[in-house]
C-alpha positions as CSV (number, residue, x, y, z in Angstrom):
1,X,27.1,-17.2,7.2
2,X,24.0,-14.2,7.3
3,X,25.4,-11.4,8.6
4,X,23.1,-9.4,11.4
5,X,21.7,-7.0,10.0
6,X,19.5,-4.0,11.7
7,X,15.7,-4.3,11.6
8,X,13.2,-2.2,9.4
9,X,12.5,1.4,10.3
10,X,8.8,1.0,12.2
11,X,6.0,3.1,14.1
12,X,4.1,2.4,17.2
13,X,0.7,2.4,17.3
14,X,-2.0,1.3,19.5
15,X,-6.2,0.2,18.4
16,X,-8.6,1.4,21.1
17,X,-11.6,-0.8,21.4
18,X,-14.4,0.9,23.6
19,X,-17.7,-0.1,24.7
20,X,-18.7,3.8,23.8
21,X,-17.4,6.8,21.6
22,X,-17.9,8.7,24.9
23,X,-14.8,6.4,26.1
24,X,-12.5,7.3,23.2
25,X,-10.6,10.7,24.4
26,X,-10.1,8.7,28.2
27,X,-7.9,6.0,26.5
28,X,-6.2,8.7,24.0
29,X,-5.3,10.6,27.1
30,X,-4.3,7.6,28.9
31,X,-1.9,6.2,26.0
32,X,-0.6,9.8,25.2
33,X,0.4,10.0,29.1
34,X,2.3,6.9,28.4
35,X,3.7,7.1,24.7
36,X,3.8,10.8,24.1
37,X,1.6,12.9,21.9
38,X,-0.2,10.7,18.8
39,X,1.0,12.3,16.0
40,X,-1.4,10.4,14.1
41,X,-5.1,9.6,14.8
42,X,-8.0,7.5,12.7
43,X,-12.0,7.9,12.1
44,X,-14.3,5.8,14.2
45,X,-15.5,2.6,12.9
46,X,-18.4,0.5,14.4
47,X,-16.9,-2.9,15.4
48,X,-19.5,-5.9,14.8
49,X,-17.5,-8.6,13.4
50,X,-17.3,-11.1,16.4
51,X,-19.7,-11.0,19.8
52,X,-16.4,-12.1,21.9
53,X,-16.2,-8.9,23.4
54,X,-20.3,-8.4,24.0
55,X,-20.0,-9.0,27.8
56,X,-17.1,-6.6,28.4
57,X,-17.7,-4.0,25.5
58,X,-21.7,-4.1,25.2
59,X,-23.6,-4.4,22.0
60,X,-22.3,-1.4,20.1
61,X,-18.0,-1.4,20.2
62,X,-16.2,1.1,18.1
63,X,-12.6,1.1,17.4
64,X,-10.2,4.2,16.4
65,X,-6.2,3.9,16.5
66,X,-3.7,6.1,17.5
67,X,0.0,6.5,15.7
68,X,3.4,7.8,17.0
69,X,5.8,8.6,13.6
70,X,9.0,8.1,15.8
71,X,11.5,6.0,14.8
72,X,10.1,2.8,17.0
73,X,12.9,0.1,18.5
74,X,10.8,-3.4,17.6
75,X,12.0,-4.9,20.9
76,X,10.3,-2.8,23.3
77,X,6.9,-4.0,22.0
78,X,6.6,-6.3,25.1
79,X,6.8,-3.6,26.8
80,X,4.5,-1.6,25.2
81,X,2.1,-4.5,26.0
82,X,2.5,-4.5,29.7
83,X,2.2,-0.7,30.0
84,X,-1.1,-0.5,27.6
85,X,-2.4,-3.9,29.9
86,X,-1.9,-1.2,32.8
87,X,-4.1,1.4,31.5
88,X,-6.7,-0.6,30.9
89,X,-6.8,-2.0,34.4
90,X,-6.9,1.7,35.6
91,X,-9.5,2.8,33.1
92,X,-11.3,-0.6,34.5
93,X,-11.7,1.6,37.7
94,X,-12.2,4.9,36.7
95,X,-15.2,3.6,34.8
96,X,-16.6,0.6,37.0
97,X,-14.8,-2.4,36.7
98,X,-15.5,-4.6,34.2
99,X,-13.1,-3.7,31.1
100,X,-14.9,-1.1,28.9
101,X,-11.8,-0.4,26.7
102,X,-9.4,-3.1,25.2
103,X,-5.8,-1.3,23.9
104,X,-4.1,-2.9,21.1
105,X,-0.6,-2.1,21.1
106,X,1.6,-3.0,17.9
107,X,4.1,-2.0,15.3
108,X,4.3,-1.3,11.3
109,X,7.1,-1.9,8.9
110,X,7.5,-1.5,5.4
111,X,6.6,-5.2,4.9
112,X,4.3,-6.1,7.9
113,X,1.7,-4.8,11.0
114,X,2.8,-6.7,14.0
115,X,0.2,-6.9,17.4
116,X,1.4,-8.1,20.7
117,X,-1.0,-10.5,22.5
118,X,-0.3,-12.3,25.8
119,X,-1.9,-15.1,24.4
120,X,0.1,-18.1,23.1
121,X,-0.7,-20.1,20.0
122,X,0.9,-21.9,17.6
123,X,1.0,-18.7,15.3
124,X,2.7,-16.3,17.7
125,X,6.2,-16.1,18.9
126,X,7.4,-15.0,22.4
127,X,9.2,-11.5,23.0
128,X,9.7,-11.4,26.8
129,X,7.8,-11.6,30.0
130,X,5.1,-13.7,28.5
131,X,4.4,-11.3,25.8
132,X,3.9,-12.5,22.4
133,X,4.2,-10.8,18.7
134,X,1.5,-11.8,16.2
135,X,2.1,-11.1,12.1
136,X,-1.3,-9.3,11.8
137,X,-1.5,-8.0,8.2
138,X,1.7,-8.3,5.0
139,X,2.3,-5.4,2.6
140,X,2.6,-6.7,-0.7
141,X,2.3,-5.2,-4.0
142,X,0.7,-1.7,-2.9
143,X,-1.5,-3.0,0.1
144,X,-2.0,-5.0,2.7
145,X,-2.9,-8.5,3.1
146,X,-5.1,-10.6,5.9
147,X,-3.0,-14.2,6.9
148,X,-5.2,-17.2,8.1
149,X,-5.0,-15.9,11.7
150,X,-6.0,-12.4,10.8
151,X,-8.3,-10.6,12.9
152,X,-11.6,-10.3,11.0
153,X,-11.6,-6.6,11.4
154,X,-7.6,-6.2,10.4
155,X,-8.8,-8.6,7.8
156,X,-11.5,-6.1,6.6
157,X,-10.2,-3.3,4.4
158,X,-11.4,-0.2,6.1
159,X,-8.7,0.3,8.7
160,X,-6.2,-0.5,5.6
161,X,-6.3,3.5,4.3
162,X,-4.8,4.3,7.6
163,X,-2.0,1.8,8.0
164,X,-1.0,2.3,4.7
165,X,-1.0,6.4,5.3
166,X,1.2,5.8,8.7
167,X,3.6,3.9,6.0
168,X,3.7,6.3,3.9
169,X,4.1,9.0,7.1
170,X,7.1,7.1,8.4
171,X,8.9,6.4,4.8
172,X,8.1,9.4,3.1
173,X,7.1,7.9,0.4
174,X,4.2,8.6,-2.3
175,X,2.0,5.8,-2.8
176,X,3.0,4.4,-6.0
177,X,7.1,4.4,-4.8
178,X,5.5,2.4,-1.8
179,X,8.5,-0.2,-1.8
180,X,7.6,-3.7,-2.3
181,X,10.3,-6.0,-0.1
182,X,9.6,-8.9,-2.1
183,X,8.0,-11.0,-5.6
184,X,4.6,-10.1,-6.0
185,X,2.2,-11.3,-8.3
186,X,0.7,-8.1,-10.4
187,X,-2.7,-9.0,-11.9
188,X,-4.1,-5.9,-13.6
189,X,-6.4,-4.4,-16.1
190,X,-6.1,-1.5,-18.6
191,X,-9.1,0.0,-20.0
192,X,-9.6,3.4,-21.9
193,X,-12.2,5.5,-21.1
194,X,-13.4,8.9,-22.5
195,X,-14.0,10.6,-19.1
196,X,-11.6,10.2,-16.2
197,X,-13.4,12.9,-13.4
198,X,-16.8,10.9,-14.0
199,X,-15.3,8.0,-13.0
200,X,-13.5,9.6,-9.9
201,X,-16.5,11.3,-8.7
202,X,-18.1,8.0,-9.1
203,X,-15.2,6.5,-7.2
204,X,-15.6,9.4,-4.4
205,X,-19.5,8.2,-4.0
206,X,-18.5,5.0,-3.4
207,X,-16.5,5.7,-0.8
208,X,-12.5,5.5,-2.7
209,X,-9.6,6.2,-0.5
210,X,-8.2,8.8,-3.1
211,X,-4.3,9.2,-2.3
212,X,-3.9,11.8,-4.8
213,X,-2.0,12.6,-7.9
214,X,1.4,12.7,-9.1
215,X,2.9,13.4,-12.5
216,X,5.3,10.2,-13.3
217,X,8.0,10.2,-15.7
218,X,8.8,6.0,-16.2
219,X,12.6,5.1,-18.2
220,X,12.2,1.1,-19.7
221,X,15.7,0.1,-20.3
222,X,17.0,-2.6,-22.3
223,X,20.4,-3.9,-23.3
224,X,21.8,-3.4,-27.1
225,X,20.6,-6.5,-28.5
226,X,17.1,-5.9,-26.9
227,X,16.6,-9.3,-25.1
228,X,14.7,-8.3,-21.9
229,X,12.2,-7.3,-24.5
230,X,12.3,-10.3,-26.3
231,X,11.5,-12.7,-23.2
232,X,9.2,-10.7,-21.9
233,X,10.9,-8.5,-19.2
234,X,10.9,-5.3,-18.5
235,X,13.2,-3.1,-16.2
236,X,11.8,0.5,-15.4
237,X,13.0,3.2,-13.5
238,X,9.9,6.0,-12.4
239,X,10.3,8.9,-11.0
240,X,7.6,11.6,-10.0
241,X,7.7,15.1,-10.5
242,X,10.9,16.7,-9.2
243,X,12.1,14.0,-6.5
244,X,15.1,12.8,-6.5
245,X,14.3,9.3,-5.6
246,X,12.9,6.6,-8.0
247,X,11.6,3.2,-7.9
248,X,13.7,0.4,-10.0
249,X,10.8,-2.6,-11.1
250,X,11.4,-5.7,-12.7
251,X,8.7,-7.4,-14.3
252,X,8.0,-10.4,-16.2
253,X,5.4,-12.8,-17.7
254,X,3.7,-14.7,-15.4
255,X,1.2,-16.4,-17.2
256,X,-2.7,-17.4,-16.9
257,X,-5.6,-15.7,-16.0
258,X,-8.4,-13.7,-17.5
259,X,-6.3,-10.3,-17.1
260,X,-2.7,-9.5,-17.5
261,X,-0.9,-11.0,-14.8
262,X,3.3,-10.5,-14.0
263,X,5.5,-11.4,-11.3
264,X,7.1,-8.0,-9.8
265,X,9.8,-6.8,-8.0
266,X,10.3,-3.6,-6.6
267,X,12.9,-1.4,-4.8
268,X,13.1,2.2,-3.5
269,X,15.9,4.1,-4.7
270,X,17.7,7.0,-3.1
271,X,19.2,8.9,-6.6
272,X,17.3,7.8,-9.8
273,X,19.8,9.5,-11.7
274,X,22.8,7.4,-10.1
275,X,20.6,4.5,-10.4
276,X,20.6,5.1,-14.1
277,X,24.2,5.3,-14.3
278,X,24.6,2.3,-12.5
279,X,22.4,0.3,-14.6
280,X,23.9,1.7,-17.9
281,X,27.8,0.6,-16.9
282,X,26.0,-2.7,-16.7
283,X,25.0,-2.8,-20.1
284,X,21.4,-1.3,-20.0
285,X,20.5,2.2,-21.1
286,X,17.2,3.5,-21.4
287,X,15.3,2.6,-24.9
288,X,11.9,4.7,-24.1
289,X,10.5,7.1,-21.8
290,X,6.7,7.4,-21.2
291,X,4.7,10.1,-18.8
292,X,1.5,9.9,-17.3
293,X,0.0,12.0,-14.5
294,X,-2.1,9.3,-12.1
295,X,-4.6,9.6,-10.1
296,X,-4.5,6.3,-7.1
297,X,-7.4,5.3,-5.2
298,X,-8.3,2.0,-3.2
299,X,-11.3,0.6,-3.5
300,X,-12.1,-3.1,-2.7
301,X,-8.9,-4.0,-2.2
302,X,-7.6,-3.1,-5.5
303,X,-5.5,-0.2,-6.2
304,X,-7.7,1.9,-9.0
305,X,-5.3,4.1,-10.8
306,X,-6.8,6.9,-12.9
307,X,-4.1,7.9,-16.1
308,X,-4.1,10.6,-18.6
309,X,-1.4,10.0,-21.4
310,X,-0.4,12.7,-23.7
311,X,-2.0,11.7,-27.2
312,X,-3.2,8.1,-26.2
313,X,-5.9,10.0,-24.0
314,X,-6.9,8.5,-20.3
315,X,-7.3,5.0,-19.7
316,X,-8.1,3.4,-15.7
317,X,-5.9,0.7,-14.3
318,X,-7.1,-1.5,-11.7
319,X,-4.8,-3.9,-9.9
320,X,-6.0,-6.4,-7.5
321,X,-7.3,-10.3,-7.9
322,X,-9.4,-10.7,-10.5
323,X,-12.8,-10.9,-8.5
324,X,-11.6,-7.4,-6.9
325,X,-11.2,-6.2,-10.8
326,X,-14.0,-7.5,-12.1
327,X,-16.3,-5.8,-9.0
328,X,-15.1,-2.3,-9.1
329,X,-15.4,-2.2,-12.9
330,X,-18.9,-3.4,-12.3
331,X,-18.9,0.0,-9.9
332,X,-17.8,1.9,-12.4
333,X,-19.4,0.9,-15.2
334,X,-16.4,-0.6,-17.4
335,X,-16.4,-3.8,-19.4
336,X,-13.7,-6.0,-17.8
337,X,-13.3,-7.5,-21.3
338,X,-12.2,-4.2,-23.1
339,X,-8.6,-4.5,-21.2
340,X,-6.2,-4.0,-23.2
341,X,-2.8,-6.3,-22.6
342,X,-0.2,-4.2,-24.1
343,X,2.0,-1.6,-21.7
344,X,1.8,2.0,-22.1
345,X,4.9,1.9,-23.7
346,X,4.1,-0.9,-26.6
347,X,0.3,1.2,-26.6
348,X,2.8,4.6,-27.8
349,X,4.8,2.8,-30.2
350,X,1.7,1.3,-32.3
351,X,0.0,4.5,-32.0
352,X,3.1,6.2,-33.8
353,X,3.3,3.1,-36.0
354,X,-0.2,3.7,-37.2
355,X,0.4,7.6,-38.2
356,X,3.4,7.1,-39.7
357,X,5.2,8.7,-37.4
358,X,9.2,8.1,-36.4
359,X,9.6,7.1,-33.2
360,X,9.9,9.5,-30.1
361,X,9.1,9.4,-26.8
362,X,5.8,9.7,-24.8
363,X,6.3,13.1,-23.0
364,X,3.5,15.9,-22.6
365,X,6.0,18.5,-24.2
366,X,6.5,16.2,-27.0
367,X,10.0,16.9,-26.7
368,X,11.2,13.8,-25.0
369,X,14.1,12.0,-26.3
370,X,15.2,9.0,-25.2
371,X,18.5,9.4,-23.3
């Protein structure tokens, strides 16, 4: 028998859809008379990707969201629903009639963006009072990902940098420890390059959510005999800079494809260090250590990492599906065939091989033992 457990950790938020930008700060002051102050607010995007709303809204929409970092209690999204159908019904009258701005109330979790509708179908399940919750968008693997139902504009990636910021804001979390609550497929491709800041400037003009750098300090553990090596596996602990926390990964081969592809589980951990300890009374201890600072980005979908190595040099990683891959390194001048299939750790140990050198670990002080 399952045993009830409590729901994820979420934030409210609500879209605003407005005939006009001159409507905008009306429907922030209406929700934030409702909800509280938004502790959390997005650009402006021009919204052209259906003519359903051309009667109400006009021919030139634009839609901005608003975020509240509180702890949220799911269940009161039906709630949320009928107060936001409220507002717009008095903004109907203080503007006219008509309805000039559409409110979009919803939820995010680690795992998912949920939107309430009061519209039934066959993909939406009833809360209360005729209110229903939709599963608008899934994180997976670093980002979010459109369903068949999707909105076309939730569907589109340029809302995306702001979701996944309100994540991090609510999880406080960086965005490679993002947690990821199930398998993912990891298709990805390494490539070294000789200049890292041209490419991010080129990233930059191309309009790259950059989500900053972090130094990471990644501990592959195996057991005595070696075997998660052997088949393929690997079972990482990383850690950036001086936080406490880590991220526990297991990886392993998961076969065809033009780039180098991996199922993947992930998992947040509180203590690294205890984490370690853990995983050593079970028999596995670390066998290397590699650093890296990284430099993340999104662009097309595809989570663009820029890392410099000590020794090996830089080298950009791009994660995504492979048509994702193969069009930002067209952006950025790379050739998608000069990937290279072996990890940063396997990349160390060759390098050392080839100079004769004993091994050691891959740490900028080149003091790093493995331990």
């Amino acid at each position: 028998m399952a045993i009830p457990r409590p729901p994820e950790k979420a934030a409210f938020f609500s879209g605003i859809l407005a005939a006009g930008a001159e409507l905008l700060p009306a429907a922030r002051e209406a929700l934030e008379g409702a909800f509280g102050p938004a502790r959390m607010a997005s650009g402006v995007f021009p919204f052209a990707h259906t003519e359903y709303y051309r009667d109400e809204l006009g021919e030139a929409p634009v839609r901005m969201f608003l975020a509240w970092t509180e702890p949220y209690p799911t269940d009161a999204l039906a709630g949320a629903k009928r107060a936001t159908n409220a507002l717009e019904s008095e903004l109907a009258r203080r503007f006219g009639g008509g309805r000039p701005i559409n409110l979009d109330p919803g939820y995010l979790t680690q795992a998912k963006l949920v939107l309430a509708s009061a519209k039934n179908f066959a993909h939406r399940i009833h809360l209360r009072d005729n209110i229903y919750a939709e599963l608008t968008l899934q994180y997976r693997h670093g980002r979010f990902h459109a369903l068949p139902w999707t909105f076309p504009d939730f569907a589109d990636d340029r809302y995306h940098p702001f979701f996944l910021a309100l994540r991090e804001k609510i999880h406080g979390t960086e965005p490679s420890l993002l947690y990821n609550p199930s398998m993912a497929r990891e298709t990805e491709a390494k490539i070294p390059v000789p200049d890292l800041p041209a490419i991010h400037a080129r990233l930059l003009a191309l309009g790259a959510e950059d989500r900053g750098e972090v130094f990471e300090r990644n501990r592959v553990l195996d057991d005595a005999d070696g075997s998660l090596a052997r088949r393929g596996m690997l079972l990482r602990v990383r850690t950036h800079g001086a936080e406490k926390g880590g991220l526990l990964t297991v990886k392993h081969v998961a076969g065809g494809g033009a780039f180098k592809t991996r199922e993947e589980i992930e998992t947040v951990a509180d203590d690294a260090e205890t984490l370690l300890r853990q995983l050593a009374v079970l028999g596995y201890r670390v066998a290397g250590i590699y650093e890296k600072r990284r430099r993340t980005l999104l662009r097309r979908g595809c989570v663009v990492s820029l890392d410099e190595c000590p020794e090996l040099g830089a080298f950009v990683e791009i994660e995504g599906d492979e048509a994702g891959i193969r069009a930002v390194c067209g952006e950025i001048g790379l050739n998608p065939l000069d990937h290279l299939g072996d990890s940063y750790l396997a990349l160390w140990r060759n390098h050392l091989a080839a100079r004769g050198e004993p091994p050691r670990d891959m740490t900028f002080d080149h003091k790093g033992t493995t331990a």
